[in-house]
C-alpha positions in Angstrom: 20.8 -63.6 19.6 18.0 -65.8 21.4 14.2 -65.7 21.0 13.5 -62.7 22.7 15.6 -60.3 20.9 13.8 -61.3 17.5 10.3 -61.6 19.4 11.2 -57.5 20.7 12.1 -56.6 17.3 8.9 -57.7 15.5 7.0 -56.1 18.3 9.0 -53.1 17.7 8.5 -53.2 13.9 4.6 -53.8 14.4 4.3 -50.7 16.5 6.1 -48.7 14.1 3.8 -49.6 10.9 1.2 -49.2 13.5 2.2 -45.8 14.3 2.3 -44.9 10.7 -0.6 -46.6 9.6 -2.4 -44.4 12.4 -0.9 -41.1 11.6 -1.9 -41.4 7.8 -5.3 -41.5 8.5 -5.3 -39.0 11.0 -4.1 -37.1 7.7 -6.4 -38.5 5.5 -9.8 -38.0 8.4 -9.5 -34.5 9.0 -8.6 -33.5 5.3 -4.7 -32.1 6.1 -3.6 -34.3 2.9 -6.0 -32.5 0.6 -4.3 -28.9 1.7 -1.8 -29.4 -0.8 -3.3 -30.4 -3.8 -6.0 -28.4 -5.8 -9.5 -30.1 -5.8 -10.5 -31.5 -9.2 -12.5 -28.3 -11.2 -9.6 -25.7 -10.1 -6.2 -27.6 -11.3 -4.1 -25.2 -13.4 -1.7 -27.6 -15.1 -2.2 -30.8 -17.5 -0.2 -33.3 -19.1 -1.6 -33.2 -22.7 0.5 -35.3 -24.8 3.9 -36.7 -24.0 5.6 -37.9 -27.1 8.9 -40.1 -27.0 11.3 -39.1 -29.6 14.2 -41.9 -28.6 15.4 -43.3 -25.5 16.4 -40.2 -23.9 14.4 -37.6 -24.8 10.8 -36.8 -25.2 8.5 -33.7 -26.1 5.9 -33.1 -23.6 2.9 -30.7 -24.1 1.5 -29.0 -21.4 -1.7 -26.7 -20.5 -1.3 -23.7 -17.7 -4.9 -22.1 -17.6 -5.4 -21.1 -21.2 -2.4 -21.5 -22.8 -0.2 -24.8 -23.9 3.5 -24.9 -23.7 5.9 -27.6 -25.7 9.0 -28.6 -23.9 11.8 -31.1 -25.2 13.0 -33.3 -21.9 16.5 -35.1 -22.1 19.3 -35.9 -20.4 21.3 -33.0 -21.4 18.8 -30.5 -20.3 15.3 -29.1 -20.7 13.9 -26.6 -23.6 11.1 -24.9 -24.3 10.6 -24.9 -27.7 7.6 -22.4 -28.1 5.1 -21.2 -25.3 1.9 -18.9 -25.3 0.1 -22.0 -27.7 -3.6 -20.6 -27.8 -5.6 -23.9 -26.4 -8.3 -23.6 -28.8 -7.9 -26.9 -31.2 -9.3 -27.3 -34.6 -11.9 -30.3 -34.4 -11.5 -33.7 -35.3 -13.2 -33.8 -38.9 -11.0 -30.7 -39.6 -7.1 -32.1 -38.5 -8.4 -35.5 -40.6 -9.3 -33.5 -44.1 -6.2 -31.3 -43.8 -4.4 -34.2 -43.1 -5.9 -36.0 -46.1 -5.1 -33.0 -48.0 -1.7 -32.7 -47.5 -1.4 -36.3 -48.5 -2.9 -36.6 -51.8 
């Protein structure tokens, strides 16, 4: 393999990242990469609170619009352990004292 064939190759590979490079911000100028995610005040679904219970599996709380789910992730499978959660929380002061309560 001489010279040339390395020099066509990296001119080759430029154009390519080029081409790529010019077709993502076409996508990101006129907006087409925002079509598939929902803009910031109208997403549906958060992460809450994502608790590892061991190495393989994990209990993740989510919120769809008003209510939370908890679901157990592993390796054998998914489960929803209980849905329908209201999303209303008690505050901060009021988790601490029962807390403290349950304690003494």
């Amino acid at each position: 393999m001489g010279l040339d064939t390395y020099l066509r190759f990296l001119i080759a590979l430029v154009l390519v990242v080029g081409m790529i490079g010019a077709l993502a911000w076409v996508v990101r100028r006129f907006g087409w990469a925002n079509r598939f995610v929902a803009p910031a005040g109208k997403k549906r679904l958060a992460v809450l609170e994502v608790l590892p219970l061991d190495g393989k599996r994990r209990l993740i709380l989510l919120r769809r619009d008003a209510a939370e789910h908890l679901i157990l992730l592993g390796t054998e499978g998914d489960l929803l352990i209980e849905t329908g959660i209201a999303a209303e929380r008690a505050p901060a002061s009021e988790f601490h004292a029962l807390v403290e309560g349950s304690q003494a």
